[in-house]
C-alpha positions in Angstrom: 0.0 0.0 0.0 1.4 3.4 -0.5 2.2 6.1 2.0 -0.3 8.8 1.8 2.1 11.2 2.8 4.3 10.7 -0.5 1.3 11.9 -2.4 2.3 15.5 -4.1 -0.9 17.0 -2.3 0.0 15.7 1.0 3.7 16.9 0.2 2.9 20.0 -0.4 1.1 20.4 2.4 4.2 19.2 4.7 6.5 22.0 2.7 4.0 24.5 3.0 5.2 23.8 7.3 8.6 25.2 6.7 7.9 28.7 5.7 5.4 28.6 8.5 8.3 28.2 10.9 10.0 30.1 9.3 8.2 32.8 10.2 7.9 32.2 13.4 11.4 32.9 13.9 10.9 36.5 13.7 8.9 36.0 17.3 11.8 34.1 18.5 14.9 36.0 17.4 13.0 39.4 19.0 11.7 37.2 22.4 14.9 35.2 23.1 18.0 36.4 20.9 17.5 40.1 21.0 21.5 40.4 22.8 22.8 38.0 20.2 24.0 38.7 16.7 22.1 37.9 13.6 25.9 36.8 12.2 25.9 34.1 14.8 22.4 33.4 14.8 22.5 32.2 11.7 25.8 30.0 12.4 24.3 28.2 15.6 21.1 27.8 13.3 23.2 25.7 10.5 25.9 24.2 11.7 24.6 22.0 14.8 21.8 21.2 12.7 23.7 20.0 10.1 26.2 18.2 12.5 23.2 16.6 14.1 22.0 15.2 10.9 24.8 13.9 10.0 25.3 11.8 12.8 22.4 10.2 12.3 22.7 9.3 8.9 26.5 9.0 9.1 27.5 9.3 5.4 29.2 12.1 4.0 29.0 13.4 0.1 32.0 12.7 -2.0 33.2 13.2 -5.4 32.0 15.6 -7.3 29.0 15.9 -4.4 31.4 17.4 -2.4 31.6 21.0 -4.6 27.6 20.9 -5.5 27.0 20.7 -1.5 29.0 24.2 -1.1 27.4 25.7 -3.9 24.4 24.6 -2.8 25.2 25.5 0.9 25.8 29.1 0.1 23.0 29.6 -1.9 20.3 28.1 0.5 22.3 29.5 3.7 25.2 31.4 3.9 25.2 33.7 1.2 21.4 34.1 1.7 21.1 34.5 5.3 24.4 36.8 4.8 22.1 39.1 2.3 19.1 38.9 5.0 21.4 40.5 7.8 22.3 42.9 5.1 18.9 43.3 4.3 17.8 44.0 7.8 20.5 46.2 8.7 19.8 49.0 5.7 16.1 48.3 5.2 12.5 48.4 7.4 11.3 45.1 8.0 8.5 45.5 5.5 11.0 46.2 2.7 13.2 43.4 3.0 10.2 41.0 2.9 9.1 42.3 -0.2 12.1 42.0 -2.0 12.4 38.2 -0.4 9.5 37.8 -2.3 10.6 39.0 -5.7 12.3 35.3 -5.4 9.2 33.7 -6.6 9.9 35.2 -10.1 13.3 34.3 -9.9 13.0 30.8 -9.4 10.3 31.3 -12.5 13.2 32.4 -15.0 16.0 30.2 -13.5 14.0 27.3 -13.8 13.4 27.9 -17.1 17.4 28.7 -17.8 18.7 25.7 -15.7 16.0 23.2 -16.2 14.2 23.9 -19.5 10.8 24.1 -17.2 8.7 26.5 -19.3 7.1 29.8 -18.1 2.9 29.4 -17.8 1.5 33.1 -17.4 -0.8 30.9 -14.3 2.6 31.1 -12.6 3.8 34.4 -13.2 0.5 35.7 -12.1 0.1 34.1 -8.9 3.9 35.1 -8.1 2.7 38.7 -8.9 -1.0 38.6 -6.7 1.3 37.0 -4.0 4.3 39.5 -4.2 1.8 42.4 -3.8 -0.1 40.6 -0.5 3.1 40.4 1.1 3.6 44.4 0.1 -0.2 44.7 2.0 0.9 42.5 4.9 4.6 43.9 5.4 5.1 47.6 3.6 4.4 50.8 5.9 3.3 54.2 4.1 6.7 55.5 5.0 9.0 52.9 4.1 12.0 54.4 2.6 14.3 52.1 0.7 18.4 52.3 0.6 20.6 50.9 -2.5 22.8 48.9 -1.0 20.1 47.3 1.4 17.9 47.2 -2.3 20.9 45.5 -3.2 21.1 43.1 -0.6 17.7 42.2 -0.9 17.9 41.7 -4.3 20.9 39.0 -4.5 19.4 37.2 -1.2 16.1 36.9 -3.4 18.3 35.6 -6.5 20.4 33.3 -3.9 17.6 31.4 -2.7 15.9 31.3 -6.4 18.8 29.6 -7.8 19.3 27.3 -4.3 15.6 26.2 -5.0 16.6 25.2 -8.4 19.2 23.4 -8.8 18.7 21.3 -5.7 16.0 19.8 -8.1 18.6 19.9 -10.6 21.7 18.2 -8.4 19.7 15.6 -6.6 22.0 12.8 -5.5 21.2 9.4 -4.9 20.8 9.8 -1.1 17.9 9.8 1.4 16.4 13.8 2.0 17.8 13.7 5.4 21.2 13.0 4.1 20.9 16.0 1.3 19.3 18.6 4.2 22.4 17.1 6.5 24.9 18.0 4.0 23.4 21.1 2.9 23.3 22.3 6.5 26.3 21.5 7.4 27.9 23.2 4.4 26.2 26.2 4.8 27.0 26.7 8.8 31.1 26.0 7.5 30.4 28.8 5.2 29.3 30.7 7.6 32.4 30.4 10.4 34.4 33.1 8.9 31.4 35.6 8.7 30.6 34.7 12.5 34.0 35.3 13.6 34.6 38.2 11.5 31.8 40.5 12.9 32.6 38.9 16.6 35.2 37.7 17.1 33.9 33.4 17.9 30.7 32.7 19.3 29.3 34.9 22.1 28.5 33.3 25.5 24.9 32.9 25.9 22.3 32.7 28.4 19.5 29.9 28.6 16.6 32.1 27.3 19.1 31.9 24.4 19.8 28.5 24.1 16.6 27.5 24.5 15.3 30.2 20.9 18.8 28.4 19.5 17.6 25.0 19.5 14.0 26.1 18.5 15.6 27.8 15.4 18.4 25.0 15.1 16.1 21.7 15.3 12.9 23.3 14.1 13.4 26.7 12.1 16.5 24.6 10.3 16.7 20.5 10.7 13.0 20.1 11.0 12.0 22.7 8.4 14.6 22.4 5.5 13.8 18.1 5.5 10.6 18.9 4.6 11.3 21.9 2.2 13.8 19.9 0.3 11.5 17.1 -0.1 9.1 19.7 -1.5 11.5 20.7 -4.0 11.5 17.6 -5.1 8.2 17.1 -6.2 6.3 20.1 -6.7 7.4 22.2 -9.8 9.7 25.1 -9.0 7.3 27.9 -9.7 4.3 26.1 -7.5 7.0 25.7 -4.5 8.1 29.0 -4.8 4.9 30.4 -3.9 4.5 29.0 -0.8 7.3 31.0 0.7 5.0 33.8 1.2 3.4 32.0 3.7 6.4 33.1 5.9 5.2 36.8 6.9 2.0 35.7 6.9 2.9 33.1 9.9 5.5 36.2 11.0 2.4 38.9 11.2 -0.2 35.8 12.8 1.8 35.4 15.4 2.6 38.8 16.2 -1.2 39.4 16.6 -1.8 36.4 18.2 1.1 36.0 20.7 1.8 39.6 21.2 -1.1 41.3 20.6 -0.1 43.2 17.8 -3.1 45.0 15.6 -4.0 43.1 12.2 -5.1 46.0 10.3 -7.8 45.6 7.1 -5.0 46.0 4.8 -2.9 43.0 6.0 -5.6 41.1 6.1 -6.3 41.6 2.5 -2.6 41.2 1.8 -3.2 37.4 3.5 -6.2 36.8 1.2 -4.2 37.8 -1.5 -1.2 35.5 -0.8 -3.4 32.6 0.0 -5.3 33.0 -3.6 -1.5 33.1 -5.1 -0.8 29.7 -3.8 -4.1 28.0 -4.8 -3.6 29.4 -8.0 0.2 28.5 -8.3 -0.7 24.4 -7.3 -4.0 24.2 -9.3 -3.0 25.0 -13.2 -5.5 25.7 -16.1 -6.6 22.1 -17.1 -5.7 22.3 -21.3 -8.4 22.4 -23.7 -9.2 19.0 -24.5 -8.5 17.8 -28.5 -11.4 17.1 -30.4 -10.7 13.7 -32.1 -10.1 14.1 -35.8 -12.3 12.9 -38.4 -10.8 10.6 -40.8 -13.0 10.7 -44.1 -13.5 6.7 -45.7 -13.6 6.5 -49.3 -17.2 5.0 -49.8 -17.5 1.9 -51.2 -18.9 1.0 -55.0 
């Protein structure tokens, strides 16, 4: 009998969990990380993770693996995450997710560079309905915006577009949880020297902090990317992208819900709007069916 939960449906539904969490690190990194720095944040999110994984499936990638996993490890995390600290530094909140979400058009076009997957106006549409919900959900009336942060924003958004496709692309013949292990674990190498750059080694930390590190470590990372990568897998690029908006959705949910933050009419039309964008993106146009042709017989005599 087959596993329901390796029905596309059912794995998109699972996926659709990461950027969920995802956005429920916000909460976290503001309620238990506010004295540490995003630099090593994003290092104790990685690397233990990774580490972790890879003690559990205890194989390691070789060969030509061995190069793909640090491509793909700075794509997915350290160059990424490196452009969201950027990101956050120069911009308001609202304006670095907005140019996050520009991603969803990049995975559109690299997918169709890297993969030969073809462009379907259903896609670009919904990445379009969705990029301008998360503008209603996340953008203030005076947001101002600063090149380099623009900038920033920008490559993250292109970083994590290309991540998402070619770990389609550069699938190896391993379980997920060995491809999430060695992504992880490349990406939290990668980002050491960034870490100790900005401070120096690790900081010391308290166990309010340990405890929104290992939420973000074996949830917001271990937990989340299994799933996500599994996604990838399946679901076309364009239809996966998508769902990443559900990340300041979950971010702005639990800000009203948790901290009793007001959800204005605005954001709650930007939520509706994301929400249509990824129906739209996993249900496309059913193609006009053929008529059968008609074959004329020569009559008989």
């Amino acid at each position: 009998m087959q596993n329901p939960f390796q029905h596309p449906r059912w794995i998109t539904v699972l996926a659709a969990l990461a950027p969920i969490i995802w956005g429920s690190s916000y909460l976290v990194t503001t309620e238990f990380l506010q004295d540490v720095h995003p630099a090593s944040i994003a290092l104790l999110r990685a690397l233990p993770a990774g580490v972790v994984l890879l003690a559990i499936v205890r194989k390691v990638p070789t060969g030509v693996w061995l190069w793909r996993m640090l491509i793909l490890g700075a794509l997915n995390f350290s160059f990424f995450w490196t452009c969201l600290f950027f990101t956050a530094q120069l911009l308001p909140g609202g304006v670095a997710a907005t140019l996050g979400a520009v991603q969803a058009l990049f995975v559109i076009l690299a997918a169709r560079l890297i993969i030969n997957e073809p462009i379907k106006a259903y896609a670009l549409v919904a990445s379009f309905v969705g990029i301008t919900g998360v503008a209603l959900i996340v953008l203030s009336p005076n947001a101002e915006a600063n090149t380099l942060g623009v900038a920033a924003g920008v490559l993250g958004a292109l970083s994590m577009a290309l991540g998402t496709v070619l770990t389609r692309k550069w699938k190896p013949p391993v379980s997920n949880l060995t491809f999430t292990a060695w992504q992880l674990t490349a990406g939290g190498l990668l980002l050491a020297p960034l870490s100790i750059w900005i401070e120096g080694g690790l900081p010391s930390l308290s166990h309010t902090n340990l405890v929104g590190i290992g939420y973000l470590c074996f949830v917001g990372a271990a937990l989340s990317y299994v799933l996500w990568f599994q996604g990838i897998e399946v679901i076309p690029p364009a239809a996966i992208s998508v769902l990443g908006f559900l990340s300041p959705v979950s971010a702005v949910a639990l800000g009203w819900v948790v901290l009793g933050q007001n959800l204005t009419f605005v954001q709650i039309t930007g939520v509706a709007l994301v929400l249509v964008s990824i129906v739209a993106a996993q249900r496309p146009p059913v193609p006009k069916r053929k008529r059968p042709r008609v074959v004329a017989r020569p009559l008989k005599s």
